[in-house]
C-alpha positions as CSV (number, residue, x, y, z in Angstrom):
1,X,190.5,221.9,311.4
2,X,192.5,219.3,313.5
3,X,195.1,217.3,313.1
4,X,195.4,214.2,314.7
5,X,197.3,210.7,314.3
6,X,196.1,207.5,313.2
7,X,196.4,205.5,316.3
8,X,194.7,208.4,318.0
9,X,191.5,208.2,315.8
10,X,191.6,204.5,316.1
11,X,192.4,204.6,319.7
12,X,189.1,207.0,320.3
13,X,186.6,205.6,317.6
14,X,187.3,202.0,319.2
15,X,186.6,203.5,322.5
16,X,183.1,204.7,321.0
17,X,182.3,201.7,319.3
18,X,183.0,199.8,322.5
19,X,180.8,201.6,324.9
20,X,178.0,200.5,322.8
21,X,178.1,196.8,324.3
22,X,176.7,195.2,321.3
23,X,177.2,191.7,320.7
24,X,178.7,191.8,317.5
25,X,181.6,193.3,316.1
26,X,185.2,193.9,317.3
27,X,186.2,197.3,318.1
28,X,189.5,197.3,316.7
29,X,188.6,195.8,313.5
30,X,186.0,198.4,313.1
31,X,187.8,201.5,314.5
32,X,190.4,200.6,311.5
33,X,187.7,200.5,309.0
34,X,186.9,204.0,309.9
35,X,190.3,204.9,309.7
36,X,191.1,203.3,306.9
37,X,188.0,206.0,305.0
38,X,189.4,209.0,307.0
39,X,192.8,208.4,305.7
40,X,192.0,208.6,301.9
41,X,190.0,211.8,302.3
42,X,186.5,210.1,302.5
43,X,185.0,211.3,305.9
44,X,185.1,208.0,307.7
45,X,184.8,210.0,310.8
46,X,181.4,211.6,309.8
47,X,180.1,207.8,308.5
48,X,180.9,206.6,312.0
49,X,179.3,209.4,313.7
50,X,176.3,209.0,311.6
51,X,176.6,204.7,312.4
52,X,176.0,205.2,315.7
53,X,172.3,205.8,315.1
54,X,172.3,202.7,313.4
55,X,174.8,200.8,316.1
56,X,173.1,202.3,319.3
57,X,169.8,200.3,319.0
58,X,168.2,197.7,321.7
59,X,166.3,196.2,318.9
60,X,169.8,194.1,317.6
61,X,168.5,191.2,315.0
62,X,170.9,188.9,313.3
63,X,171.0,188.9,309.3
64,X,169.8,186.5,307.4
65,X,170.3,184.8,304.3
66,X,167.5,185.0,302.0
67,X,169.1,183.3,299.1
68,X,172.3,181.2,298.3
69,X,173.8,179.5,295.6
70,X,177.4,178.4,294.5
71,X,177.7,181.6,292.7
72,X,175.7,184.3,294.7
73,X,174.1,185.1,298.1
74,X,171.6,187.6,299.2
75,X,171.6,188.6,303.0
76,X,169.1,191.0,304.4
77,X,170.8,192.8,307.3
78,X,167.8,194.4,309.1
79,X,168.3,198.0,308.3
80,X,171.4,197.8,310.2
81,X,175.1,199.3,309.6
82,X,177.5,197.0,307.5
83,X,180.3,197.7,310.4
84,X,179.5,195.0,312.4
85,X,178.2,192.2,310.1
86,X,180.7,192.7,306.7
87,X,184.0,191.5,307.7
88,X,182.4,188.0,308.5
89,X,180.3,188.3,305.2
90,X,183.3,188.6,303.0
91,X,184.9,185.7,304.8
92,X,182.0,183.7,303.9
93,X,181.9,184.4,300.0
94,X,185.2,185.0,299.7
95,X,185.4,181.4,300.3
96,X,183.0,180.2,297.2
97,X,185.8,181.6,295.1
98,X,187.6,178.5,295.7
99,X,185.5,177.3,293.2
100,X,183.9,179.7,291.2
101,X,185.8,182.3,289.5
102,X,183.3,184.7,290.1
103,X,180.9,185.4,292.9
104,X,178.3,188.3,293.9
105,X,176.9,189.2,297.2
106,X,173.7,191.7,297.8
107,X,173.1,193.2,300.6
108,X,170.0,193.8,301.2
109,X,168.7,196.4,303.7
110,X,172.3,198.2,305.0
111,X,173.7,201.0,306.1
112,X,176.8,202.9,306.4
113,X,178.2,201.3,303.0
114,X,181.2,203.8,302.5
115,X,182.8,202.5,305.6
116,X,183.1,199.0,303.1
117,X,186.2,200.8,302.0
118,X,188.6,199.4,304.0
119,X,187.6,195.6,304.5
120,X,187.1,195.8,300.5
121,X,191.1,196.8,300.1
122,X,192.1,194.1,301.9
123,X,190.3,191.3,300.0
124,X,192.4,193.1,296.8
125,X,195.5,192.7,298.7
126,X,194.5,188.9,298.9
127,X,194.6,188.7,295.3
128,X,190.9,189.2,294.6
129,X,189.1,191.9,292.4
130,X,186.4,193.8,293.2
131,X,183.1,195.9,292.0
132,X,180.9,197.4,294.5
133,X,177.8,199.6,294.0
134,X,175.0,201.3,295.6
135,X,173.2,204.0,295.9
136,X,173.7,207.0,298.6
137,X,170.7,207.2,300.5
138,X,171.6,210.6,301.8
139,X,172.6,212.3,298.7
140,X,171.5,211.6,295.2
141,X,174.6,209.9,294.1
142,X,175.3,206.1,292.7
143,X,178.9,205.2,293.9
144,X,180.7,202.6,291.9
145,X,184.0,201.2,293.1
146,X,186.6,199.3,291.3
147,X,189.4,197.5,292.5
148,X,191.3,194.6,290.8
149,X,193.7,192.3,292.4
150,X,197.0,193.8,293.5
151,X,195.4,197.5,293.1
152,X,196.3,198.9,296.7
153,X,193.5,201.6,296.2
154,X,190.1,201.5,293.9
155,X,189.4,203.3,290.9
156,X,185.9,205.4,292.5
157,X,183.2,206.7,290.0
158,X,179.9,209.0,290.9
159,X,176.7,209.7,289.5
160,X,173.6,211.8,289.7
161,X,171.2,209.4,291.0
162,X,168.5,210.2,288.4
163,X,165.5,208.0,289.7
164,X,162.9,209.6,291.6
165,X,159.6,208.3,293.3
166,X,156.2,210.2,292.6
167,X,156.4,212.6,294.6
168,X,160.0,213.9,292.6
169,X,162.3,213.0,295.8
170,X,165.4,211.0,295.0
171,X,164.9,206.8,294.8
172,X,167.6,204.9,296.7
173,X,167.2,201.8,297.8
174,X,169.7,200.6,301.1
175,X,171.3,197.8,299.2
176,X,175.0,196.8,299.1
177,X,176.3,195.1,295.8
178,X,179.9,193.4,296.3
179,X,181.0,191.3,292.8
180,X,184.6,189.5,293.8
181,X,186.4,187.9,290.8
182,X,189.1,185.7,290.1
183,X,189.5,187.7,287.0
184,X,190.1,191.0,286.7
185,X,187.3,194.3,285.8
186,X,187.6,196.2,283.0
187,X,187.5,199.9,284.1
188,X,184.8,202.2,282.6
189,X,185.1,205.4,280.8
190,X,185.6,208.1,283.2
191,X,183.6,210.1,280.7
192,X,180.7,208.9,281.2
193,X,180.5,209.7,285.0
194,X,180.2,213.2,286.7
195,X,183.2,212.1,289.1
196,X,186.2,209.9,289.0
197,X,188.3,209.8,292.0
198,X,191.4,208.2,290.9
199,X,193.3,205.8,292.8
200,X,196.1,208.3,292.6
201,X,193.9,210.5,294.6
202,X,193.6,208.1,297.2
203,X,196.8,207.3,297.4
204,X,198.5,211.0,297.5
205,X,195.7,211.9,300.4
206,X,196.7,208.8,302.5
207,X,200.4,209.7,302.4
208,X,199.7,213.3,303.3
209,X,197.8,211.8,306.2
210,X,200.4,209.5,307.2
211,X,203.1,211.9,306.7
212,X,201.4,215.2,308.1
213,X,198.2,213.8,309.9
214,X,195.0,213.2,309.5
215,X,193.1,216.3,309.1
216,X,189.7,216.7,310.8
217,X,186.9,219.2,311.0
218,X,187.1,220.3,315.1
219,X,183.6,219.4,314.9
220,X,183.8,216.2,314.0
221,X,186.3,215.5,316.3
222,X,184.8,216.6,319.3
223,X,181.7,214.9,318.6
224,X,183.6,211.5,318.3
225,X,185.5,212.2,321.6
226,X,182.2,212.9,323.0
227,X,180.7,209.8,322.2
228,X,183.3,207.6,323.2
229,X,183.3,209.3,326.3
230,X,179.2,209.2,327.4
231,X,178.4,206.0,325.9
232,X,180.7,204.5,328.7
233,X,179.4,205.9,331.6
234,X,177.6,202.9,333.2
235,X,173.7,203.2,334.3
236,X,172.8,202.5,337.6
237,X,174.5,202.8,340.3
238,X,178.3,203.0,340.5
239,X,179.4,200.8,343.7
């Protein structure tokens, strides 16, 4: 293990997200958003690392918006990572709650949805509430998070995923489902889930981080140090 601080894993991961020359996203916005996971004990480092084969494509399409009404949107986002795309999606709905005192966006098509964390916080700060859900589509988990106006941190709760296709592998489907309320969510039995991570959690882990710093697997590390240092060596010729 490492331990580093928080302006050096932002200072690197926007170095990495940079290099990528994409013409989307700002690197500081999204170098925080990673942070902001790694902080709390959530791996935001390894759900960048595993962005970039998301981020790194030629193939770069614009989402779309396959329904909308005063009260809900769907947006298809290509297969791509919500890094780039959700901070200006959020801005967008977050507006209909103006008038409406409830609204509910699905993402259709994402990736990358734990890095939400962050940009989620913030709207709860802004006195909004907040349910999210979707389904891991690397392990057969269903992540639910909860997090009512005012609430610094979310109340998080896991499942077994227990649908499975034909063939008995695992169904997931890559879709993001934000619900933003003027109101605020009553919070489930923790019973009835295989794993509640508490706010409390959260918060104790980000103080220890902020206190101590942020501890990383070496491996991790290095990869991300790595990648922010080959994806900006230019092609071509150097004159």
């Amino acid at each position: 293990m490492i331990l580093v601080s928080h302006n050096e894993l932002v200072a690197v991961t926007s170095k990495a997200f940079s290099g990528l020359r994409l013409p989307y996203g700002e690197a500081d916005l999204i170098a925080n958003m990673v942070a902001d996971l790694e902080m709390v004990g959530l791996h935001g480092i390894k759900h960048f690392i595993t962005a970039l084969n998301y981020l790194n494509q030629t193939n770069v399409k614009p989402c779309n918006i396959t329904f909308e009404s005063d009260s809900e949107i769907n947006i298809d986002l290509n297969n791509e990572s919500i890094l780039c795309h959700l901070p200006t999606i959020l801005g967008y709905i977050s507006d209909k709650l103006l008038e409406n005192n409830n609204v509910k966006l699905n993402i259709e098509n994402c990736c990358n949805r734990w890095l939400a964390f962050g940009e989620l916080c913030k709207l709860s700060k802004d006195g909004i509430s907040i349910k999210t859900c979707w389904d891991d589509f690397f392990e057969p988990i269903t992540i639910k998070y909860l997090l009512n106006s005012g609430n610094k941190l979310p109340e998080i709760y896991i499942n077994n995923l227990m649908s499975r296709d034909n063939d008995g592998s695992f169904i997931a489907s890559r879709k993001l489902t934000i619900e933003l309320s003027n109101s605020t969510f009553s919070l489930p039995s923790a019973a009835d889930y295989q794993q509640h991570i508490s706010s409390a959690e959260l918060k104790r882990y980000q103080e220890d981080s902020w206190s101590n710093g942020i501890s990383i697997q070496l491996s991790d590390w290095e990869k991300l140090k790595e990648s922010s240092q080959a994806i900006l060596v230019p092609s071509g010729n150097v004159i």
